[in-house]
C-alpha positions as CSV (number, residue, x, y, z in Angstrom):
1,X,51.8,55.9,142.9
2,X,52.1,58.8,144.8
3,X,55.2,60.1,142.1
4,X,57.1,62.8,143.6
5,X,58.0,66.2,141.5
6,X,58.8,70.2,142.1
7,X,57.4,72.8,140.5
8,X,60.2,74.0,138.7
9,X,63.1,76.5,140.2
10,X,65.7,75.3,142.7
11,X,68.3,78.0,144.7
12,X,71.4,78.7,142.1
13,X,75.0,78.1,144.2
14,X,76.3,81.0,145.3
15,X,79.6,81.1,142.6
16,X,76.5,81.0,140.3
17,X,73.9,83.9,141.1
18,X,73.9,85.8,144.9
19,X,71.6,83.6,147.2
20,X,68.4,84.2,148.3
21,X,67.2,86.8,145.3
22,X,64.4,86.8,143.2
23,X,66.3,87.8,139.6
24,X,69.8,87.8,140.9
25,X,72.6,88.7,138.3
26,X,74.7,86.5,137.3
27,X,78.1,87.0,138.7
28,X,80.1,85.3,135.8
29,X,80.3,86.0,132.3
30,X,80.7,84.6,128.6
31,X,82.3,81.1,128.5
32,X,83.0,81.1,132.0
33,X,78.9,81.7,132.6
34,X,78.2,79.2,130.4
35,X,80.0,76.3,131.9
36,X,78.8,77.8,135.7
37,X,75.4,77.2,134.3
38,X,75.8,73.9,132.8
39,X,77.1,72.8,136.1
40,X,75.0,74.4,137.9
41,X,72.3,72.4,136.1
42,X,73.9,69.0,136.5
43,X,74.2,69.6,139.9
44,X,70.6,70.4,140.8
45,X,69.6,67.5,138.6
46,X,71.6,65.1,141.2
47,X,70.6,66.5,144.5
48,X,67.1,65.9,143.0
49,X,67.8,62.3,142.4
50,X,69.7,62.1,145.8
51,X,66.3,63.3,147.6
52,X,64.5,60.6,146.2
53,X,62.5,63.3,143.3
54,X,61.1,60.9,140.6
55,X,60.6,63.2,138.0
56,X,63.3,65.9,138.1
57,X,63.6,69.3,136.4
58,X,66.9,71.1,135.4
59,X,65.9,73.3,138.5
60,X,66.1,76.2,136.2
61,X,69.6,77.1,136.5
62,X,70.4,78.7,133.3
63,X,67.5,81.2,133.8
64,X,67.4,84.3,135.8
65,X,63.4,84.5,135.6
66,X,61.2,81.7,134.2
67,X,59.5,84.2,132.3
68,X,61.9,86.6,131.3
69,X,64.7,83.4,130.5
70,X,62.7,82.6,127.9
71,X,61.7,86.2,126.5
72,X,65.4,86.6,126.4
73,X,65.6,85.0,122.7
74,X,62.6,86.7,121.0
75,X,62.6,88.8,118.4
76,X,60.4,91.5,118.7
77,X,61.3,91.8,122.3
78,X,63.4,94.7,123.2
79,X,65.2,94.4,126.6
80,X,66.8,97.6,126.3
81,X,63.7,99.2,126.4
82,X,63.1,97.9,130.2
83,X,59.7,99.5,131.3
84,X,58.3,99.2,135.3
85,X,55.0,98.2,135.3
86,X,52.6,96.7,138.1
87,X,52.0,93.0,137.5
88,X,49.8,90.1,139.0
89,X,46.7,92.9,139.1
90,X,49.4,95.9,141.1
91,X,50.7,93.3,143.5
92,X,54.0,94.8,142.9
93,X,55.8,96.3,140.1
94,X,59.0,95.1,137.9
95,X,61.5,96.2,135.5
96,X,60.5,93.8,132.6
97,X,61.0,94.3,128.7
98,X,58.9,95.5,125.7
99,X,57.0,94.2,123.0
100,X,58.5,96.3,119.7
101,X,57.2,94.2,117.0
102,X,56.3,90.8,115.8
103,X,57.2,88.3,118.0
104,X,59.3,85.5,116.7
105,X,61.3,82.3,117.8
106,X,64.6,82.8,115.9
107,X,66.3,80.0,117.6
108,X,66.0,77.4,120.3
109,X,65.5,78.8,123.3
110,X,66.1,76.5,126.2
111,X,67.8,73.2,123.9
112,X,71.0,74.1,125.8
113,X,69.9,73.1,129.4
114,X,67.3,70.3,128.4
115,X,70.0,68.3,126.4
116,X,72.4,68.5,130.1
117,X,69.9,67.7,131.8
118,X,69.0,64.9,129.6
119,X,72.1,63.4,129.5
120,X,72.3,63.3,133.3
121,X,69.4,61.7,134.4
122,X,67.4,58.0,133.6
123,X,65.0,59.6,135.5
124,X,61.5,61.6,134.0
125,X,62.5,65.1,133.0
126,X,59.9,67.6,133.6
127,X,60.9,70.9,132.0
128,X,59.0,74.3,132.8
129,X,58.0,76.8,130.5
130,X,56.0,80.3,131.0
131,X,52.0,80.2,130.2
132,X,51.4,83.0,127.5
133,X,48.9,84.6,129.9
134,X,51.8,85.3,132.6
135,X,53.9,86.2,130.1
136,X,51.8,89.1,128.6
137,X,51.3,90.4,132.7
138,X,55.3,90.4,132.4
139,X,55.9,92.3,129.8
140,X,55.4,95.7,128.7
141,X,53.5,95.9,125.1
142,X,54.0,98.7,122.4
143,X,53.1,96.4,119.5
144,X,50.0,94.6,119.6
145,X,48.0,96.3,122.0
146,X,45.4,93.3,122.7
147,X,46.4,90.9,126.0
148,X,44.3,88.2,124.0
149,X,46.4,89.0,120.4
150,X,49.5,89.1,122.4
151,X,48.9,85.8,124.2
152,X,48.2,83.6,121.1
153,X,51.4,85.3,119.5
154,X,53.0,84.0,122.6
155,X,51.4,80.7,122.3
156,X,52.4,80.1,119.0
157,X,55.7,80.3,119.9
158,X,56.1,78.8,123.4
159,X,54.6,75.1,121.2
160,X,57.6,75.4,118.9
161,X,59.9,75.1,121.6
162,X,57.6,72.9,123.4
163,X,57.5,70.4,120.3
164,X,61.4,70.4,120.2
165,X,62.3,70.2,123.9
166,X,59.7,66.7,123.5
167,X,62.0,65.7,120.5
168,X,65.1,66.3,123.1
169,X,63.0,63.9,125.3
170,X,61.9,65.5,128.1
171,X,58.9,64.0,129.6
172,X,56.8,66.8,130.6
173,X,56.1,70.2,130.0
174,X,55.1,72.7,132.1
175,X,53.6,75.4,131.5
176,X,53.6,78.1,134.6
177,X,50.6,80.4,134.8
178,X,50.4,82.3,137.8
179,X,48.5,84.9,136.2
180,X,45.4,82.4,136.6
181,X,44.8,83.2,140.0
182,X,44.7,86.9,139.5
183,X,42.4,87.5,136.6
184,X,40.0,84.3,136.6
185,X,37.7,85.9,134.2
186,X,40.4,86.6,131.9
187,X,41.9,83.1,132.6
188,X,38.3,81.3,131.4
189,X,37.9,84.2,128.4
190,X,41.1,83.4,126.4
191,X,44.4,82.5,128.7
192,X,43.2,78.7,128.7
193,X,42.5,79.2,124.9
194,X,46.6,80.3,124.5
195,X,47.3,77.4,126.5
196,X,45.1,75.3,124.5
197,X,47.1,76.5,121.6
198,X,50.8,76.2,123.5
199,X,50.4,72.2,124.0
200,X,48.6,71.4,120.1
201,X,49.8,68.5,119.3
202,X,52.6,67.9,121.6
203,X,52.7,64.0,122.6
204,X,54.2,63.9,125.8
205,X,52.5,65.0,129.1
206,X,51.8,68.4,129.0
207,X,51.0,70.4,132.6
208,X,50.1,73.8,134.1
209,X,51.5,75.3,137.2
210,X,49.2,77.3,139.1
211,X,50.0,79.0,142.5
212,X,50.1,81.7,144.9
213,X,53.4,82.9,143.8
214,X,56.9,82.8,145.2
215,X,57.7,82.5,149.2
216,X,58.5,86.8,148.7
217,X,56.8,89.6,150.8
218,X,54.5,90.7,148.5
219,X,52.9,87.3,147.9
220,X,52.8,86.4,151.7
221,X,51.1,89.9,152.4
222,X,48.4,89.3,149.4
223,X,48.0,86.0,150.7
224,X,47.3,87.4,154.2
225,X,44.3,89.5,152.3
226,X,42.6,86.8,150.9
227,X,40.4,85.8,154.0
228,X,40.7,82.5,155.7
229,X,39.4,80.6,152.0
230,X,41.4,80.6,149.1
231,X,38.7,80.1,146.2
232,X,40.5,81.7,143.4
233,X,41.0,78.2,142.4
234,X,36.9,77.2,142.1
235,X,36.7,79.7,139.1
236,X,39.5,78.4,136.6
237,X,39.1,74.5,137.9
238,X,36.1,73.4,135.7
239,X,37.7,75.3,132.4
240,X,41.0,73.3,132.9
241,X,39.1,69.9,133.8
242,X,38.0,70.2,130.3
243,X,41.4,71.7,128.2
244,X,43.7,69.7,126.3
245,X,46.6,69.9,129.5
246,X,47.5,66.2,131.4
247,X,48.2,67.6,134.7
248,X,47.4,70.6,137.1
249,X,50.0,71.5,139.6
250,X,48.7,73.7,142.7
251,X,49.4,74.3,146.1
252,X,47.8,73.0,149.0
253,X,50.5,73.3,152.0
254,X,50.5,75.9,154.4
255,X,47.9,77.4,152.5
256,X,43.6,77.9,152.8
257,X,42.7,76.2,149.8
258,X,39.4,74.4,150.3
259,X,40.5,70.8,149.6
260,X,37.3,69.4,148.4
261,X,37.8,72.1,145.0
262,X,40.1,69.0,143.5
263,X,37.3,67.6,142.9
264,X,36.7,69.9,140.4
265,X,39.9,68.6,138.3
266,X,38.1,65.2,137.0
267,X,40.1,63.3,134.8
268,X,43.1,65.4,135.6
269,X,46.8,64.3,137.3
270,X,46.8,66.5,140.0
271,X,50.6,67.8,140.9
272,X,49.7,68.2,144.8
273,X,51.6,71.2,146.5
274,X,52.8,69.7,149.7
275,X,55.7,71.7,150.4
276,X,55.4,75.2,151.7
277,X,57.9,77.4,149.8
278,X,57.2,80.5,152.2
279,X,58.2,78.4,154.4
280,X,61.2,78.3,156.2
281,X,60.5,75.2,158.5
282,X,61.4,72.0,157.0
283,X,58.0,69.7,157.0
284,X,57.9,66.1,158.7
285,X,57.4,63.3,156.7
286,X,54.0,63.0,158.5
287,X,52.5,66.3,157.9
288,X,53.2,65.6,154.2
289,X,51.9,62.4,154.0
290,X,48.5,64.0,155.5
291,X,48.3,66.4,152.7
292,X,48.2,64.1,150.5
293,X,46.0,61.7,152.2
294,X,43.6,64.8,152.5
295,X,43.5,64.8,148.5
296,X,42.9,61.5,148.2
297,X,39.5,62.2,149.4
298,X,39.1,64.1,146.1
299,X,41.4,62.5,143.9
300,X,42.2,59.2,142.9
301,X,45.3,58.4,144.4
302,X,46.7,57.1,141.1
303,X,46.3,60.5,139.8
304,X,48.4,62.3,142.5
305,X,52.1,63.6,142.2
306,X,53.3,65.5,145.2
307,X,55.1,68.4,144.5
308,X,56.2,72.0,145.9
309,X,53.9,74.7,146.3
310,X,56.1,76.5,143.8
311,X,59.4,77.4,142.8
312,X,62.2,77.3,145.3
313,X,64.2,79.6,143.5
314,X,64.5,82.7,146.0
315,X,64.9,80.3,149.2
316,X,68.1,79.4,151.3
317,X,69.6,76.3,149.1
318,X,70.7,73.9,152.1
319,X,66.8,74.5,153.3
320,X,65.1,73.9,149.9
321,X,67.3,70.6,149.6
322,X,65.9,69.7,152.8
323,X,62.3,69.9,152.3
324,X,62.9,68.1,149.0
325,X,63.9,65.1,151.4
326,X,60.9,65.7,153.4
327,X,58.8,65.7,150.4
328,X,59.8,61.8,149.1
329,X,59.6,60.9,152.7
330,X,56.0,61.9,152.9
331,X,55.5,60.3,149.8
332,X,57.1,56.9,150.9
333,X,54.7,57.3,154.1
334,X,51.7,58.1,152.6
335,X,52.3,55.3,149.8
336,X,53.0,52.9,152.5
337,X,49.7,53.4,154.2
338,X,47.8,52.9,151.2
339,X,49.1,49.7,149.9
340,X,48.3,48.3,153.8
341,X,44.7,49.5,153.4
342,X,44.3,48.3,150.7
343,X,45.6,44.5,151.1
């Protein structure tokens, strides 16, 4: 009960990527780059298991964007055709790639850091991959010229590699659709119907991450504009209480989420964001425990994993390790109380 998790991304070490940026470079190349990122990997895995995380990640170290890390191995992608467009409905704009043709998975894409993680943990392995709806807002298309058309092709593809990274063994998939807070119309027309189509058939847990974005400046200012009740959440809730995903991770902490919307996840895991990623004050053990006893109201607490908000990847790495500490702690806590109620 009361299973802790992150959403994903951890800080890269500094001989690895430059600290603190949203799609650093790399600062190594070829073979070199290769082992930096398989060690980089190992190591994240471990200061997981040292914070007390139950199910880890591979803290996406071998990635410089979780959407573009996996675009990166697609044909039909062109990256050096880079195009800046305005994405998350004009929050900001980015350099990102462009659809040239048929898209097609060649290859494995992520097998590399799943199989080091893998072999470095006896812990759960979550692994994270991009929704097809975000990836479509991240991406500049010359080819198919439908969001909808382009999202199924995208779908297709993201449940091959979802189908082998569950052959690998990891124990859950993630898929990470930010996009579902922006265009909520769009989210219940088709990007749940792409998802739908991402997880078919896949027999291990399958989840989707859905947040507020990053702890960067243009997510903390839209946040600031959404009024003092985040309901973005009511709109999509009901659809994804009745897809095929396992588990819905959102964020809670630090934020103005009406708690009583979980209820609208029936018969969902709920991956409970109790760690503030735009943040940079370490939570007590206490204030996480009361998030979660807040959505226990709502939710069964058998059905609750605390988690981050969302990824850590842009934030100071001795600070995210931190709250990852804080974050089994509160766990622990609020576990602790339960089990004495309920004797």
């Amino acid at each position: 009960m009361f299973e802790t998790t992150i959403a994903g991304s951890l800080p890269k070490p500094a001989w690895l990527a430059q600290p603190r940026v949203l799609w650093a470079p790399w600062r190594l190349f070829g073979e070199t780059l290769v082992e930096a990122k398989r060690d980089a990997t190992v190591l994240m895995v471990k200061a997981q298991e040292d914070a007390g995380i139950d199910i880890v990640t591979d803290g996406e170290q071998a990635r410089r964007h979780f959407v573009h890390g996996f675009l990166e191995q697609i044909e039909g992608v062109d990256f050096a055709r880079q195009a800046t467009i305005s994405i998350r409905n004009n929050r900001y704009n980015a350099e990102v790639p462009t659809v040239t043709g048929p898209v097609r998975r060649a290859r494995s894409v992520h097998r590399f850091e799943a199989e080091i993680a893998r072999s470095h943990t006896n812990r759960r392995l979550k692994f994270t991959l991009p929704g097809p709806m975000t990836i479509v807002d991240t991406i500049a298309d010359e080819h198919y010229r439908d969001r909808p058309t382009l999202a199924m092709a995208f779908a297709a593809l993201l449940n091959e590699e979802a189908r082998e990274l569950a052959e690998i063994g990891v124990d859950v998939i993630q898929f990470d659709e930010p996009a579902f807070n922006v265009y909520m119309e769009a989210a219940t027309d088709w990007g749940i119907a792409a998802l739908n189509r991402a997880v078919e058939g896949l027999r291990c847990k399958t989840a989707v991450h859905i947040c507020y974005g990053y702890g960067i400046k243009a997510n903390i200012d839209w946040k600031a504009s959404l009024g003092p009740e985040w309901r973005q959440y009511a709109g999509i809730f009901p659809a994804l209480a009745a897809s095929r995903i396992d588990q819905i991770s959102i964020e809670c902490a630090g934020a103005r989420v009406p708690i009583e919307l979980l209820g609208l996840l029936n018969g969902k895991d709920v991956l409970l964001g109790v760690i503030d990623v735009a943040s940079e004050r370490v939570e007590t053990r206490e204030e996480v425990a009361a998030t979660i006893e807040r959505a226990a109201r709502f939710v069964p607490a058998e059905r609750i994993y605390p988690c981050t908000n969302c990824g850590m990847a842009p934030m100071d790495r001795t600070l995210a390790i931190s709250k990852l500490g804080a974050l089994s702690a509160g766990a622990a806590l609020a576990r602790g109380r339960l089990a004495s109620q309920r004797q």
